[in-house]
Structure formats: C-alpha cells, structure tokens
C-alpha positions in Angstrom: 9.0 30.0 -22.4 10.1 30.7 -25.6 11.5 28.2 -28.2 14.8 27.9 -29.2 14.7 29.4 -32.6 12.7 32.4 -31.1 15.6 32.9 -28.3 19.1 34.7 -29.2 22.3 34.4 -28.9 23.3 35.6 -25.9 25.6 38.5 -26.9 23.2 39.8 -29.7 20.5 41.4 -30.1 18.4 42.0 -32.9 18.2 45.4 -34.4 15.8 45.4 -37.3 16.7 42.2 -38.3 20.1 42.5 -38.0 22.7 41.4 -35.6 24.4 43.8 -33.9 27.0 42.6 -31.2 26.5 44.3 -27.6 30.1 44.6 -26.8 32.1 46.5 -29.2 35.5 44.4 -30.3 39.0 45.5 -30.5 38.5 45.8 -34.3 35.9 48.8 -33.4 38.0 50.7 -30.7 41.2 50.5 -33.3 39.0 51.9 -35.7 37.6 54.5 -33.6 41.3 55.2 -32.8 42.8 55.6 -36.2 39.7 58.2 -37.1 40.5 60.3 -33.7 44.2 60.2 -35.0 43.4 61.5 -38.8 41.5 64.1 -37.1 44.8 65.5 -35.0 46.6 66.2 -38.7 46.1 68.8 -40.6 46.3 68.5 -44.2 44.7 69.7 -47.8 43.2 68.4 -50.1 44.0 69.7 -53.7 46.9 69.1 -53.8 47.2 66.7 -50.8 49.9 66.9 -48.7 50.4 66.8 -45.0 50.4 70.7 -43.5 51.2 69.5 -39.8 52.1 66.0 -38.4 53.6 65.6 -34.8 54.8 62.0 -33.8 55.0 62.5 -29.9 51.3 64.2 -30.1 50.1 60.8 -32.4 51.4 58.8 -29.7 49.3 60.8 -27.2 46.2 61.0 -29.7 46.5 57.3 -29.7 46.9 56.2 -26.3 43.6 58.7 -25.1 42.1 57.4 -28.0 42.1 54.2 -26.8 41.0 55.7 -23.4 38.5 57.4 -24.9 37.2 54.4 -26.7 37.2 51.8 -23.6 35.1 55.2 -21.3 32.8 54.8 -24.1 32.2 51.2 -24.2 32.2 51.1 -20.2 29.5 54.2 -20.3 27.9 53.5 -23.4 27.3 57.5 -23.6 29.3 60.1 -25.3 29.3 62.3 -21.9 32.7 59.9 -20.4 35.0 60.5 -23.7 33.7 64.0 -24.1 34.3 65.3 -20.7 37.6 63.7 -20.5 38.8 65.0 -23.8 37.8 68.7 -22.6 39.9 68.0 -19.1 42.6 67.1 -21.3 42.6 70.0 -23.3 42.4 72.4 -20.2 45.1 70.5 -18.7 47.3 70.9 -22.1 46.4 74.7 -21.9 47.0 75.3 -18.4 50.3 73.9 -18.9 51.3 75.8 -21.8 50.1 79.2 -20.2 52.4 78.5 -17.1 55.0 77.5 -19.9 55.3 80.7 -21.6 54.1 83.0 -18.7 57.1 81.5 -16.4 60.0 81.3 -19.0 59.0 85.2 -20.6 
C-alpha cells in the first residue's frame, strides 16, 4: 500500500511532474468553442478587417461547438467531433443542392 504522499489526488494524474486534470472544465470546452468560432470568419490580416461574418451561422458554429467539445471529452478521441463535423457538412450540402436544384 502506498503512503499518502506517494498517492494522488483522485482527479489528477501526474504528467511529467505536472498536474493535469482528467476531466476537462467548462473553461476548456468555452475555449475550444471560441477557437472553432474564429475559424468560421474570414478575415485579413494587413489591414485587418472582417471579409465575412454571419450571425445565424456563429450561433450554429457555437452550439456544434459545444457539441463537438462534450463528443470529445465523452470519447476522448478526435474520431466523435471529426466524423460529426463531416455529417454536418454533407447534411449542409445536401440541403443546399436540393435548394438551388428545386427553386431553378
């Protein structure tokens, strides 16, 4: 039986001698969100300014983002968020195809 100062906490773990939590907190899946928004917006750099921004598709990018986040915690792989994103896209495309192709 190891001794209590050899023991650890019960949510962490050491990772060369650092603590890393095992669960990821909200502050991580807001994070994680804002980064998957910034990368929905199109913009330059010299000068900046803003080249496309679309409120209703932020609101989507955020509420899949935070989807996409909690699949990833639950899964702790990449393959959950990934595959999901890709449905979503087809679905998005599938749409717009029957969009255009029915109202042409």
């Amino acid at each position: 039986m190891a001794s209590p100062a050899c023991r650890q906490p019960p949510r962490q773990q050491q990772y060369r001698g650092v603590g890393v939590e095992t669960e990821p907190s909200w502050a991580a899946v807001i994070v994680v969100t804002v980064c998957f928004m910034f990368g929905h917006v199109n913009f330059e750099l010299s000068p900046f300014r803003l080249t496309y921004f679309n409120w209703l598709q932020q609101v989507t990018v955020v509420i899949f983002g935070i989807f996409y986040a909690f699949l990833f915690v639950r899964t702790r792989s990449l393959v959950g968020p990934i595959l999901a994103h890709n449905l979503l896209n087809g679905v998005v495309v599938t749409i717009s195809l029957l969009v255009i192709l029915t109202s042409g």
